[in-house]
N, C-alpha and C positions, 0 to 999 in steps of 0.2 A: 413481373412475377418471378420471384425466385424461392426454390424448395425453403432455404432459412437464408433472415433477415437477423443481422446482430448487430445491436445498436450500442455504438462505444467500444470502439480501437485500440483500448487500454489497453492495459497488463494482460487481464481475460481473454479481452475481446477478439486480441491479435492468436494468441494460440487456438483458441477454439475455429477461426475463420480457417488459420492451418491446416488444424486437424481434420476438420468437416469436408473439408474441399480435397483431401486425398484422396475420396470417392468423387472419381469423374462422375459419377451417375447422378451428381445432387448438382444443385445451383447454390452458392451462397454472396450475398450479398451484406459486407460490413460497412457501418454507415460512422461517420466520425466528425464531430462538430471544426474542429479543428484542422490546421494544416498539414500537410504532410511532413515530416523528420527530417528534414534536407538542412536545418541551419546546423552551423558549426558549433553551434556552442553546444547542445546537447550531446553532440559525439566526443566532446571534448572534458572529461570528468569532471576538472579543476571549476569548469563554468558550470557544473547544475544551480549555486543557487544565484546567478544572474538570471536567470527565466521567472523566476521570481516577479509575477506583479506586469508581465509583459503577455505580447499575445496568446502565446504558449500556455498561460496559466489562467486556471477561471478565476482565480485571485476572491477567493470567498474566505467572509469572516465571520464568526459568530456573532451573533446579534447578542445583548450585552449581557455577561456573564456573570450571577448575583454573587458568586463566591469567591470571586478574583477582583472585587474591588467595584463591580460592574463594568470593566474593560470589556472590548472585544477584543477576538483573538484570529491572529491571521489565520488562516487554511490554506494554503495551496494546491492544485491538482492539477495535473496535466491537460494540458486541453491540445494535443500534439496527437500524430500517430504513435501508441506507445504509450499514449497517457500518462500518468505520475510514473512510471516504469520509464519513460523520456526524461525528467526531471530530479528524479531521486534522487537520494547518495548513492544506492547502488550495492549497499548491505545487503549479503544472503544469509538471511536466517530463517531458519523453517518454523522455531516454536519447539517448543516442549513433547513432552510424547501426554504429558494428562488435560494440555491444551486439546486435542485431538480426541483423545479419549473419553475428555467430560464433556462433550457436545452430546455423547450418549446419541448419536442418530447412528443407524444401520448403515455400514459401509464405510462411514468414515472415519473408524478410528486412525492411532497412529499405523500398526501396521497395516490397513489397508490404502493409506495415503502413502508409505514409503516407498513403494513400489513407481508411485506418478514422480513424486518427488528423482529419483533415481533415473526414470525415464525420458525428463528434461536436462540434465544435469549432462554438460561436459567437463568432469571436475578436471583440474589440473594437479590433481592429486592423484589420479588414478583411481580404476575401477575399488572397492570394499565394500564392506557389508553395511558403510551408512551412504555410500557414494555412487554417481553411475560415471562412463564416459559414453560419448556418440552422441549425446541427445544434442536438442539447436544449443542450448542455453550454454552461453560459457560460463564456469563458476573459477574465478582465479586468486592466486595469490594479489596483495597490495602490491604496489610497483613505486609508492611513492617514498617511504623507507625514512621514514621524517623521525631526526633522533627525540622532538621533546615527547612525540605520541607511544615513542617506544619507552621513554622513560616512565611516563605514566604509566604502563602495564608492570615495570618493577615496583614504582611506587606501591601500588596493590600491594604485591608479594612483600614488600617491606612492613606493609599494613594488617599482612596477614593472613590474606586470601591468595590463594593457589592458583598456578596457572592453569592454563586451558587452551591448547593448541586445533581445539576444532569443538567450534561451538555448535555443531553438526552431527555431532559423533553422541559415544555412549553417555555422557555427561554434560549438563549445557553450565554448571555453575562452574566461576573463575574466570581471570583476567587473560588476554591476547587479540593477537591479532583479527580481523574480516574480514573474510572472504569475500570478493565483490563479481558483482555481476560485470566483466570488461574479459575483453577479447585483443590481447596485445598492446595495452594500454587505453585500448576505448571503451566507450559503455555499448554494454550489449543490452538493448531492452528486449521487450517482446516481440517488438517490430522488427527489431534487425536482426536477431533471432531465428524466430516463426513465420513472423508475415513477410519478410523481406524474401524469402527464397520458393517464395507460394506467389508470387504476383502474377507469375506468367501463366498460369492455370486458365484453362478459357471458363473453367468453372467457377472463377473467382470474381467479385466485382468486389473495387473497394471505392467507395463513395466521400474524399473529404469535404468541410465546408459544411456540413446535411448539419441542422439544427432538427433535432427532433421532436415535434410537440407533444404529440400523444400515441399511445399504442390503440388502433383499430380494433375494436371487442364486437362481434358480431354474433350473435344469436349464443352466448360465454365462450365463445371461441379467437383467441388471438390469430386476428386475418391478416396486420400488415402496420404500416405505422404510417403519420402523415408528418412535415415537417417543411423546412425552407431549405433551397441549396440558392448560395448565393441573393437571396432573398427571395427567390420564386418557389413557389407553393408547390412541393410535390408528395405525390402519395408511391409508397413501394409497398407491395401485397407480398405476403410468404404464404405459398402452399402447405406447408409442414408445421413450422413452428418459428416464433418468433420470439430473440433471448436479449435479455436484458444487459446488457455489460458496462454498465455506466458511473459505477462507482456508490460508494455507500452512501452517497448525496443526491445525486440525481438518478440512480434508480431508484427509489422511492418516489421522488417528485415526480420522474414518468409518471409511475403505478399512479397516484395522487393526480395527475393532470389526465388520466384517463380514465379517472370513475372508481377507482380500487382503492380503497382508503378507509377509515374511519368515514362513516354516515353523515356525521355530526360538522364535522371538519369540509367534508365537499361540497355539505348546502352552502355553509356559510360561503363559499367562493363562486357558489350557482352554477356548479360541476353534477352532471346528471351521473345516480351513483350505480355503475356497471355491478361494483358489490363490495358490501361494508367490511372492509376486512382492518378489525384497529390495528392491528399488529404494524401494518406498512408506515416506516419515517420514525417507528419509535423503537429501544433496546440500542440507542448509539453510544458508541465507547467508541475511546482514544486513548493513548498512552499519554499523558501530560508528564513532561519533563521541566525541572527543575534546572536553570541555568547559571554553572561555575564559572566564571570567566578571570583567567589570569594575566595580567601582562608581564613583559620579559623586556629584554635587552637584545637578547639572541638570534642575528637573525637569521632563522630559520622557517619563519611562519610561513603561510600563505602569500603573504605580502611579497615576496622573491620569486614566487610562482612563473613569472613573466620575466625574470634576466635572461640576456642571450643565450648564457652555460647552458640554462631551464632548457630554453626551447631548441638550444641545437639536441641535448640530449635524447628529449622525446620525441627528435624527429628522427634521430640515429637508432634508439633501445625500444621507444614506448616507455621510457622509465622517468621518474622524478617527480617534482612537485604539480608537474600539467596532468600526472594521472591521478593526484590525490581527489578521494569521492567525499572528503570531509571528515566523517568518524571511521578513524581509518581503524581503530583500536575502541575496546569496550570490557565488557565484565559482566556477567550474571552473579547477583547477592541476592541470599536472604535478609529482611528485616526483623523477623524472628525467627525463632528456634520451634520447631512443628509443621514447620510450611513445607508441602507435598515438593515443591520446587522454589526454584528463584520468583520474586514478587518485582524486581527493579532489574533493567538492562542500564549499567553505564556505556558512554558514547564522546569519545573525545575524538576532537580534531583541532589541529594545529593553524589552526585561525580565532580570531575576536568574531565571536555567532552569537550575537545581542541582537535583541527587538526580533526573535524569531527568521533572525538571518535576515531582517531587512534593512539594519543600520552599516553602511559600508565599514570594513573594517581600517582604522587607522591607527593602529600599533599593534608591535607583535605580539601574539597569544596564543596560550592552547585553551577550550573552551574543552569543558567537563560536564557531566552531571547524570543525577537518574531521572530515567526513563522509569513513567510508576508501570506496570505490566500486567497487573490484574484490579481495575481501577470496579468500585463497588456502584459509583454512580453512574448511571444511565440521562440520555441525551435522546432530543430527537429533531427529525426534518419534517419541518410542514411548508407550507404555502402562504407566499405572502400575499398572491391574487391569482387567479385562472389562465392569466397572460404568462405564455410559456417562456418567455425569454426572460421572466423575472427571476430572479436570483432564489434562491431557496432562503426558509427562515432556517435557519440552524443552533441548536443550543447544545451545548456541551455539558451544561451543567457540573463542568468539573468543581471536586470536591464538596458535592453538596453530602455527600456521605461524610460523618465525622471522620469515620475510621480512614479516607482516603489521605487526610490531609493529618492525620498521626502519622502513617506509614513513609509520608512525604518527608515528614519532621527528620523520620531515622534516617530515611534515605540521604536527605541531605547532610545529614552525621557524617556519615560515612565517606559520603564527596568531601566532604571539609577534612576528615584525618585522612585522607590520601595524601591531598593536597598538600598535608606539612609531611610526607615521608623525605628523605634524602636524596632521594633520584628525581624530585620535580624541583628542588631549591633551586635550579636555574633557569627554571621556567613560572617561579611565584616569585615576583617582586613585588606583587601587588594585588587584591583583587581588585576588578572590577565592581561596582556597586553590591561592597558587601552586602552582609547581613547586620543589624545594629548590633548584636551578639548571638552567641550560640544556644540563647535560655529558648524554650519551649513557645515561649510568647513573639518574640523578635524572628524566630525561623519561620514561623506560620505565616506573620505581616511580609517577610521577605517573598516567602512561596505565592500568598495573595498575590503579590504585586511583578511577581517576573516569571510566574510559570506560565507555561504556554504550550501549545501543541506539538508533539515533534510527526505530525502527519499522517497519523494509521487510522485513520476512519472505521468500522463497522459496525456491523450489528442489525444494520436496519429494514434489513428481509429475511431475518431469522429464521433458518431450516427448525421446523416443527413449531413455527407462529404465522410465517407470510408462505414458503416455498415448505416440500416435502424434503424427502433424502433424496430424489433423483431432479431436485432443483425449480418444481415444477410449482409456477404459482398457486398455492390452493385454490379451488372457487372456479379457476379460468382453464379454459381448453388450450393446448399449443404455446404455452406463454411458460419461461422458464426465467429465472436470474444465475446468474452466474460473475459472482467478484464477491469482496471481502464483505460485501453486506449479505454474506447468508450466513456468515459466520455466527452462531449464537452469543460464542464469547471469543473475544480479541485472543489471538495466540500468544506467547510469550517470546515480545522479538518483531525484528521490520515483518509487516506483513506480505510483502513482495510475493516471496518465494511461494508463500501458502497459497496464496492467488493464484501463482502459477499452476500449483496443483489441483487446486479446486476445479479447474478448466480443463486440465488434462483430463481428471476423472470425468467433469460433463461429457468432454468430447466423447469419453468410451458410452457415459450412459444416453446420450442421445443416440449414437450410433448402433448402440445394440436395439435402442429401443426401434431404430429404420432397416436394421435386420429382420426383426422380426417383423415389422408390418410386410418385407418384402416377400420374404417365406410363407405370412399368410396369405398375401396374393398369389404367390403360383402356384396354394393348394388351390386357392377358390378357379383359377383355371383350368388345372387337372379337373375339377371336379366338373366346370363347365362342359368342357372338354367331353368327359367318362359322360 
């Protein structure tokens, strides 16, 4: 029995176990399907997308996509302590200020997120008014300094668009550099972070290995959860509350594998329904990204990553090619003229990142393209049997809105007149699997056939549909989510950062919410007392 039980070690799950567990007075208990963050390759930037498709990753794909050809499309998610924050590139970006703002829920617009934001953040910039220092999070400059990724960013300005030296700050539209989540050349996740410096707490348990099947609902009260460690059957009880943090994929299927779902949807799987709530598994968004792929001559790519020079350097500085996180450099664009903000985040990195980064690369390239950012089509997670170790159904349904796959059209306009600017001619000798041409018809067939996910899942426990503003499932007692799936709508930008925040905020709002139950018990003993 422990006060709170948090299921999923992720990006969320590790801050909130942090934060919760500073009050010696609680017990928390975080539970995590996966192994602990011990291999080298996670710590090591250059290797995030080798974990790709290996233990470390739930290696999930969408079942088959009507608007993409009927392809499925890879997903990756962390299944590590640290979760996709283990595997990422490592991009901090917060999002827009009307991303925050148009969720429309109490408390969380942008200025009362900036504050959480700020309060993680160790920038390497120093304290300002969009920046904090002190917190666990290191937020740093690139360290990998690769000339075709900086050419790209003049290309732009050759193109037309203006730089942007802090995509963070007052402005998020224009070309530069990303700031990355790494700490002296390493990746800093949430784990190494938050949870790495909280293990010694006698108030803390962390559970890897725990497969979770369902959350325990007793009399609509969230009692506890059951699941497999090692493959033996255990149950863990939380007195308090018990929180969700398992990502915009499998915390729905929890919800859904314990009774809380659409009605209709848990007979069919002969799931007894704790309470019909449709909302749960549907409202999913992703950024779908369009992929520019160049090769060169130059060698500069990735592919060098690994020479002696490479590795004596980053064992002397933390610098060079073994710190690069992939898109080391990007851009916020409008695709029209009226748009409140940017609609497309560009994202280059100075490797060949084909087949959704799971075709090794074998010549040198810098890889480009947009990131669509405010996508009109919705997706969702359902069940593909009651057997908890099954995969989830997943649909993306990208571009089943027209308007998604016009937006895509310009988008990818704009990657293609980059790509002829004068500062990339030495890094375009060739593309990779054009487009048949630039006519409106041949861009669509191209985007059909090679767009794919660049990894930002949410949506699918939407604050004011599945959870409240203070996180808390509707319908159920004690039972909160907390990660990118309560996101109403996707932010503009990696979702990482905002994740981080969303947690931070929980941790205040659960914590206040255990202030005050404690303040009303030492009145009711005064009063016993008098």
């Amino acid at each position: 029995m422990y006060d709170y039980v948090i299921i999923g070690a992720g990006t969320a799950g590790c801050v909130l176990a942090a934060r919760l567990s500073e009050d010696p007075d609680v017990t928390v208990c975080l539970l995590e399907a996966g192994p602990p963050d011990t291999a080298d390759t996670i710590h090591l930037p250059v290797g995030a997308f080798r974990m790709f498709r290996t233990h470390l990753d739930w290696d999930y794909s969408t079942h088959e996509e009507p608007h993409l050809g009927r392809r499925r499309v890879y997903l990756p998610r962390g299944r590590v302590l640290g979760g996709s924050g283990s595997i990422n590139t490592m991009v901090y970006i917060r999002g827009n200020r009307v991303d925050f703002d148009g969720w429309r829920q109490p408390g969380w617009g942008y200025d009362d997120l900036l504050p959480y934001f700020k309060l993680s953040e160790d920038n390497e910039r120093g304290a300002s008014a969009h920046h904090g220092v002190g917190g666990p999070l290191a937020v740093s400059e690139g360290r990998s300094e690769n000339p075709s990724t900086a050419a790209f960013v003049e290309a732009a300005t050759q193109a037309g668009y203006r730089r942007n030296d802090d995509f963070n700050g007052a402005e998020q539209d224009g070309f530069g550099a990303f700031q990355v989540t790494q700490r002296d050349g390493r990746r800093c996740s949430t784990s190494t972070a938050f949870l790495g410096p909280a293990l010694d707490r006698p108030n803390l348990t962390v559970e890897t290995h725990f497969q979770a099947h369902r959350v325990l609902v007793e009399h609509g009260r969230a009692a506890g959860v059951t699941g497999t460690r090692f493959e033996e059957p255990v149950t863990i009880r939380a007195a308090r509350e018990v929180v969700l943090c398992a990502g915009a994929y499998n915390s729905p299927q929890l919800l859904l594998l314990s009774g809380i779902g659409p009605a209709e949807e848990l007979a069919t799987h002969g799931i007894d329904v704790v309470l019909d709530q449709p909302g749960v598994g549907r409202n999913l968004q992703d950024h779908a990204l369009v992929p520019l792929v160049f090769t060169h001559s130059q060698p500069v790519s990735l592919l060098t990553a690994n020479r002696p020079e490479n590795v004596e350097r980053y064992a002397a500085e933390g610098r060079g090619p073994l710190t690069a996180n992939g898109p080391e450099v990007g851009g916020f664009v409008r695709t029209k003229a009226g748009l409140s903000a940017p609609d497309v985040e560009f994202l280059a990195a100075p490797v060949m990142f084909a087949d959704s980064g799971l075709q090794p690369p074998d010549r040198h390239a810098i890889s480009f393209g947009p990131s669509m950012l405010t996508p009109r089509s919705r997706g969702s997670v359902t069940l593909v049997s009651s057997e908890p170790t099954a995969k989830p159904m997943i649909k993306h349904d990208y571009f089943a809105e027209e308007s998604d796959l016009d937006d895509a059209v310009e988008a990818t306009r704009i990657g293609l007149e980059i790509a002829r600017q004068r500062a990339l001619a030495p890094y375009n000798e060739a593309q990779f699997e054009p487009p048949a041409s630039e006519s409106d018809r041949d861009l669509r067939e191209f985007i059909r056939l090679y767009a794919h996910s660049i990894f930002h899942p949410a949506g699918t426990c939407a604050m004011g549909e599945v959870v409240d503003a203070e996180l808390r499932v509707l319908g159920v007692d004690a039972l909160r989510v907390v990660d990118a799936s309560v996101m109403p709508t996707l932010v503009r930008g990696n979702p990482n950062a905002a994740t981080i925040a969303i947690a931070e905020k929980a941790a205040d709002l659960i914590r206040g919410k255990e202030m005050l139950s404690r303040a009303e018990e030492d009145l009711r003993k005064v009063d016993t007392l008098a």
